[in-house]
Structures are given as C-alpha cells and as structure tokens.
Residue frames relative to the residue before (quaternion, step in Angstrom):
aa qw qx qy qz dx dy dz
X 1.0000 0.0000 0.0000 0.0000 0.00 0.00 0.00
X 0.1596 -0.8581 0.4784 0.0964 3.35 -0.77 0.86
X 0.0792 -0.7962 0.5852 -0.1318 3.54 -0.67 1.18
X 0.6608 -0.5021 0.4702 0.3001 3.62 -1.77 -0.10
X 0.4505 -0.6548 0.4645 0.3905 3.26 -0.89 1.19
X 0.6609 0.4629 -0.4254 0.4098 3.87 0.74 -0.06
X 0.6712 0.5712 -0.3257 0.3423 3.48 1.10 0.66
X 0.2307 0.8909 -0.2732 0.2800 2.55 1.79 -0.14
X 0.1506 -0.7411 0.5973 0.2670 3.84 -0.55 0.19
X 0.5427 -0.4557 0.5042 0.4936 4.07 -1.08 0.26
X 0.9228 0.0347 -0.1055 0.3689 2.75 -1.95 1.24
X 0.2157 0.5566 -0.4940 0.6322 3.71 1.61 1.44
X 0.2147 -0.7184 0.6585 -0.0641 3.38 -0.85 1.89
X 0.0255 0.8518 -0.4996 0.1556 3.77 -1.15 0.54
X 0.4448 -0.7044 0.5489 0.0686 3.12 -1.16 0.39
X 0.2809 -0.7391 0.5808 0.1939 4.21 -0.30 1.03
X 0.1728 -0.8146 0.5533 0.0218 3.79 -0.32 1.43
X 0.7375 -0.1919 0.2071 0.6135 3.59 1.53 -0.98
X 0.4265 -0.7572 0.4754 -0.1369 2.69 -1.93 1.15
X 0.0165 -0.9066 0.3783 0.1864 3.49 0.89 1.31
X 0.9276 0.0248 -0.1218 0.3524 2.77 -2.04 0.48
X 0.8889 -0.2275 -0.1044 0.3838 4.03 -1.09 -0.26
X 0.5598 0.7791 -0.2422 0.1450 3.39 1.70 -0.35
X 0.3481 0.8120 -0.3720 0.2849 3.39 1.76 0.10
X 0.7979 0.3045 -0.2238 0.4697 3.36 1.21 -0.89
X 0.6051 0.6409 -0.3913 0.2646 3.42 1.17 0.34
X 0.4887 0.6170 -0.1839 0.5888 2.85 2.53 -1.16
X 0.6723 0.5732 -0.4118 0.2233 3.97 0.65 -0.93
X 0.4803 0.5997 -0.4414 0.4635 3.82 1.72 -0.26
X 0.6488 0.5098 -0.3586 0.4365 4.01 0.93 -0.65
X 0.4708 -0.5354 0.5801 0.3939 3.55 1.22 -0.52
X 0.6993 0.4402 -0.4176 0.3779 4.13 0.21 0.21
X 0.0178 -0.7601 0.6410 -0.1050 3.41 -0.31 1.66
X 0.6542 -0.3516 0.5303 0.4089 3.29 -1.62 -0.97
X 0.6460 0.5618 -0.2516 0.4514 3.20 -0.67 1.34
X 0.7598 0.5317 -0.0179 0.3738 2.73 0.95 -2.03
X 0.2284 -0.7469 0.5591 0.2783 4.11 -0.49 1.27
X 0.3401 -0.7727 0.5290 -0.0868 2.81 -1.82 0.85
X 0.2432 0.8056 -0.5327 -0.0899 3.92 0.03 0.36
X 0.5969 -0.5521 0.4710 0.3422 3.74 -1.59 0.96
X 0.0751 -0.8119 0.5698 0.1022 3.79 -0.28 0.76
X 0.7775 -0.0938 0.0265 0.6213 3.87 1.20 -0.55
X 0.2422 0.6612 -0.7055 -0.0804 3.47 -1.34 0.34
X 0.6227 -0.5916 0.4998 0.1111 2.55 -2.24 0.92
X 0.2435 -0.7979 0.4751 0.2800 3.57 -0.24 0.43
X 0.7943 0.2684 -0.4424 0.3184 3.08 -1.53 0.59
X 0.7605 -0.1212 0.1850 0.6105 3.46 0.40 0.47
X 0.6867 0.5868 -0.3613 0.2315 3.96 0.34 0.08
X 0.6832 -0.4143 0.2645 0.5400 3.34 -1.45 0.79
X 0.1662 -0.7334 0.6031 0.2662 3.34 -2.04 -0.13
X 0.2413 -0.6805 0.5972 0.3493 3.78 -0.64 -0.83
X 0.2180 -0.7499 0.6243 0.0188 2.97 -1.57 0.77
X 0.1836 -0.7957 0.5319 0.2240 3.42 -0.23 0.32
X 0.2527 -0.6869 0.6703 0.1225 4.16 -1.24 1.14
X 0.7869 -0.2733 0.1871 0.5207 3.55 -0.46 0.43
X 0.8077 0.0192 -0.0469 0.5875 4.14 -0.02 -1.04
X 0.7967 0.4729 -0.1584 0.3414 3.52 1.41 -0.83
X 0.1967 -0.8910 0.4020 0.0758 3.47 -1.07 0.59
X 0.0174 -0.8987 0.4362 -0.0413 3.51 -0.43 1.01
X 0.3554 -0.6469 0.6412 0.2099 3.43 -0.98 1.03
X 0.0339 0.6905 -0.7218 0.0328 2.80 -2.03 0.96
X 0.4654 -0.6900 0.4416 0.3352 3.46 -1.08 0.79
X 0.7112 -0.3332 0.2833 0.5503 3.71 -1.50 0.37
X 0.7480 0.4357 -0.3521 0.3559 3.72 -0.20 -2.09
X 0.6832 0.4927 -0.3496 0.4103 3.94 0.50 -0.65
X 0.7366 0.4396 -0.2467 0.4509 3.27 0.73 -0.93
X 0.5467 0.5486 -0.3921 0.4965 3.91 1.38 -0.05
X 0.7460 0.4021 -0.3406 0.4072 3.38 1.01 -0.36
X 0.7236 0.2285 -0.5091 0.4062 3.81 0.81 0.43
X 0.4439 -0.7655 0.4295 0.1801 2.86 -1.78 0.32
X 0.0389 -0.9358 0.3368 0.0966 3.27 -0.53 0.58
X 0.6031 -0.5811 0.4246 0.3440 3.56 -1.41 0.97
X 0.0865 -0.8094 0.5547 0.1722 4.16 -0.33 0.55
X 0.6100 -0.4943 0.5894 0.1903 3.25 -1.42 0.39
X 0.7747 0.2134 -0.1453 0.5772 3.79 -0.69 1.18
C-alpha cells in the first residue's frame, strides 16, 4: 500500500516508491532516494519534524517535505 512518508505510523517499515516534483535533489544529501527502505522512528504531532531511520542512519525531516515522498509500506 502506498502512502506519504508523513503517514507513516512509528516503527512502520517501507520502501521510497517516489519523489514529487523538484525535491529529489534537495533530499539526495540525506541519503533518501527511490528505492531506499525506510522505518518511522519518531513523529511529532501536530505538524512536527519526524525521523526516519536508513539502515545505520537517521534523519529528521519536516512535515511539508515528508508529504511529498511516497512510500511503498510493508503489510
């Protein structure tokens, strides 16, 4: 099932299926392409940043950034 990386639920594992519109090269310094598995490690509610964990690494992203990739979930 595919959904937004800002839907995600904590500790919801996944696959990056696509990237909208110009943000591929802004995200590609964090290491989060197409392809690339993904698990929700914290979000912040109401509108707040989250982390994600890439295999060993971890990276925060705000809400608006994280609505714009999509991802392939697990289950």
């Amino acid at each position: 099932m595919e959904k937004k990386l800002s839907e995600m639920k904590y500790g919801e594992k996944g696959t990056v299926k696509r990237i909208e519109g110009k943000l591929r090269a802004q995200i590609a310094g964090m290491g989060i392409r197409e392809g690339q598995e993904v698990e929700m490690t914290t979000k912040q509610p109401i509108k707040g940043p989250l982390t994600i964990t890439m295999g060993r690494a971890n990276t925060s992203l705000g809400i608006g950034l994280a609505e714009q990739i999509i991802v392939e979930v697990e289950g």
